[in-house]
C-alpha positions, 0 to 999 in steps of 0.5 A: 733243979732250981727256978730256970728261966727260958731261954733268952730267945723267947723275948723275941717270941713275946715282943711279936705278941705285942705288936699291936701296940704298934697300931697307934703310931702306924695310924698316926703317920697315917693321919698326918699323911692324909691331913697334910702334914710335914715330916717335921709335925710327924716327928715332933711326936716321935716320943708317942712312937718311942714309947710304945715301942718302950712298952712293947719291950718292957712287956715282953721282958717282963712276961720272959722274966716272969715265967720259970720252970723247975724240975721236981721229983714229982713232975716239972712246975711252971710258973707264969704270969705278970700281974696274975701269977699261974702255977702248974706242974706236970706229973712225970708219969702223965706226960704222955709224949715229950717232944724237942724240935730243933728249927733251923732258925734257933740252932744258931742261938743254942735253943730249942722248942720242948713239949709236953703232952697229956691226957688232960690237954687240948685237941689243937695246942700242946699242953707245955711248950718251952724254950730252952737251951739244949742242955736244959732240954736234955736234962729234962729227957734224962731224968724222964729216962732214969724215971722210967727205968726199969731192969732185964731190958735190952735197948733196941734200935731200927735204922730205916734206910733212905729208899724206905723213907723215900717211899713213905715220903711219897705215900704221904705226899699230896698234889693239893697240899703243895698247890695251897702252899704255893698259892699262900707263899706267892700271895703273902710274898706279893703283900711283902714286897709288892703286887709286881714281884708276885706278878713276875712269879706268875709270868715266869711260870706261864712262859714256862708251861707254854715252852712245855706243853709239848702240844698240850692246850696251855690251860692244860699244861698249866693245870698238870704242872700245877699239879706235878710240881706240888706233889714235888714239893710235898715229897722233898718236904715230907722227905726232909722232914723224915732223914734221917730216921731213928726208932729206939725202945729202951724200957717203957720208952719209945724214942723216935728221931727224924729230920734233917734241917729241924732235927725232932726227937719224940719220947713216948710212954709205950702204955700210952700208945692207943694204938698201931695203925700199919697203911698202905695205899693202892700204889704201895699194895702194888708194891707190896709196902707197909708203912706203920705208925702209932697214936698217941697223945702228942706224936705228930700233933704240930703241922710239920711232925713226924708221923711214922715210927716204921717208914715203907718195907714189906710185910715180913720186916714189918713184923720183924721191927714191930716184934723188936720195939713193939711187941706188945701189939700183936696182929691176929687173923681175920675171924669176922669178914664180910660175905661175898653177897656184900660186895655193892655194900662197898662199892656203890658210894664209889661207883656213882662217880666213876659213871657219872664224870665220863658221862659229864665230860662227854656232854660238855664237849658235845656241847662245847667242842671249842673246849675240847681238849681241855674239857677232856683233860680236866674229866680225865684228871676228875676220873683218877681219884674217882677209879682210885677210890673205887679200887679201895674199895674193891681192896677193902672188901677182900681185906677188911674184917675182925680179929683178936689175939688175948687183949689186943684186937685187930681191925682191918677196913679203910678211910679215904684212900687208904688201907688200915690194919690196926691192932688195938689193945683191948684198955683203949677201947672206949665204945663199940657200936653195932650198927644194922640197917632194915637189909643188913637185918635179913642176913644179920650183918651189921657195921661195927664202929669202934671208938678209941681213946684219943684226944679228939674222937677217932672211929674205926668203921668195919663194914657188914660182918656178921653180927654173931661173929663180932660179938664174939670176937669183940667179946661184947654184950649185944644187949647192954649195947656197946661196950667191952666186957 
């Protein structure tokens, strides 16, 4: 392929990269203002407001004609740079995740956003992002396909239905991510067009909770639809974000697509993938619903991406669909678990809480009775997470524990509210600690925290098993300390 340049809808994304410039006109009319003078003084020096608006759009053009991509047999090169000219290329087989997402906004112009992800690149940004037109985009996947190609194997593709992708869009939902969504949107919306129009917001949703607080205080009200309508939000967003869903594995790729108003498509290197991680929370265990998803370097690093590879289904689809597009990852039994002495291990950083909020709601409406009823809600609200959490816990302990099957081990604990099963092959195991405290020693348990590869670190901490058996089971030297042999 020769020198392309991006997409010409990227010079909109480089003039707001330049906008400050607009700083000196904006302070200009400010100053005529406070001095006094007439809109005649202000535009007889429009030409300085002209020019920098000339500036802004020079500079911007400059920069999109300056920066080219070419796809060469070794990799993709790009080059950029006005005055001081960078060149970089991309070798084919360390991009780890390539990525085009089609926002809605750019579908009317052709365009779409790619991105490529390595090893080598930073936690928070992605490596490569361009904007192309979508046969450019394609062409790119198409020769990453035809790169990796690889004969005797059969495409394999898995359609989740809709119910599926509902539940995993309800497991991923929070209450908190769409009270501060709301709370950014109202806040920016009332600097836009004004303090009265975020006012009106507000009030509308006053009258709202007091017509419907069905004899509930309406601080209460307030509070729980607060609640109730950003989990509402968080649901349709995830949800919108998932529908419709596509997994395919074809060779050594893994092809995931999802989304509806911006359309995502990822394709994955299978080696790269540190490792699958099948979760459940209380809700979904109730219900008995697995939800799978991978880690790898650059799947579902932007804000809005995609997570999953295996939405909500229960326990013998799961494996049925990872065995399909994934069977290099195998699950083994539990070989090293926790002892039924161990359980206050689990349950104590969880129980103080549970003790602790019923015994303050009850002080504070001895104390203050005129706010009873809003004093109790709020303890009642505080107490669910808390039991919540102590009901993971009480899971974890009769569920977590080590495993392994040939090279690839499998770990099972939880983090925050939810329930872990990883299968982690052996490769991407960077470090192995074993932890003991002065009590763990008399019975000779100990913690084991496993280390994976990963852009930013990422530990898996399995709780009070027994010594001899994790280090026969992870396979490890105890005395040279911390690492697969």
């Amino acid at each position: 392929m020769k020198k392309r340049r991006s997409h010409p809808i990227m010079l909109a994304q480089f003039v707001w990269r330049f906008l400050f410039l607009l700083i000196l006109p904006v302070l200009r009319g400010a100053w005529a203002a406070a001095t006094g003078g007439s809109l005649l003084d202000w535009l007889g020096g429009a030409w300085m407001d002209v020019l920098s608006l000339l500036s802004i759009f020079v500079l911007a053009f400059l920069q999109w004609w300056c920066l080219t991509y070419q796809l060469l047999p070794q990799g993709l090169s790009v080059e950029s740079g006005v005055l001081f000219r960078r060149c970089f290329c991309i070798p084919r087989q360390r991009v780890t995740t390539l990525s085009v997402v089609r926002p809605f906004y750019l579908k009317p112009f052709g365009a779409v956003l790619l991105r490529a992800d390595t090893l080598a690149g930073g936690v928070e940004q992605t490596d490569l992002s361009l904007t192309l037109s979508r046969r450019r985009a394609r062409e790119i996947f198409e020769d990453r396909q035809l790169f990796l190609a690889r004969e005797g194997w059969a495409k394999r593709e898995l359609r989740p239905g809709k119910l599926s992708i509902a539940f995993l869009s309800a497991a991923l939902s929070s209450s908190l991510a769409g009270v501060v969504f709301f709370s950014t949107f109202i806040s920016q919306t009332g600097s836009l067009l004004g303090e009265e129009f975020s006012d009106r917001i507000y009030g509308t949703f006053e009258r709202f909770t007091k017509a419907m607080a069905w004899g509930l205080p309406p601080a209460t009200a307030a509070l729980a639809y607060l609640l109730l309508f950003g989990w509402l939000f968080t649901f349709v967003r995830n949800l919108i974000r998932h529908i419709p869903f596509r997994i395919c594995r074809d060779r050594d790729l893994l092809s995931i697509e999802g989304g509806c108003l911006t359309n995502r498509s990822y394709s994955v290197q299978v080696r790269d993938i540190n490792f699958v991680d099948i979760r459940q929370t209380v809700l979904s265990r109730i219900l008995g619903l697995h939800s799978a998803f991978i880690h790898a370097v650059g799947y579902g690093k932007a804000k809005d991406d995609v997570t999953a590879v295996i939405p909500a289904c229960r326990w013998p689809q799961m494996m049925r669909q990872l065995q399909l597009v994934l069977p290099e990852f195998c699950l083994s039994p539990r070989q090293a678990k926790p002892n039924f002495g161990a359980w206050m291990r689990f349950v104590m950083d969880a129980l103080w809480p549970c003790l602790l909020l019923p015994a303050a709601t009850w002080f504070l409406i001895s104390r203050f009775p005129d706010w009873a009823d809003f004093t109790l809600f709020a303890g009642l609200m505080a107490s669910v997470p808390a039991y919540w959490f102590l009901t993971v816990r009480l899971i974890d302990f009769s569920s977590s524990g080590l495993g392994r099957t040939g090279d690839c081990y499998t770990l099972r604990y939880s983090s925050g509210y939810s329930l872990h099963t990883v299968m982690l092959p052996r490769e991407h195991v960077t470090f192995v600690y074993l932890r003991q405290s002065p009590i763990q020693k008399l019975d000779d348990r100990c913690d084991v925290k496993i280390y994976s590869s990963a852009e930013n670190r990422r530990v898996h901490h399995i709780r009070n098993i027994d010594r001899k058996e994790a280090i026969a089971v992870l396979d490890i030297d105890w005395k040279d300390g911390a690492g697969p042999r």
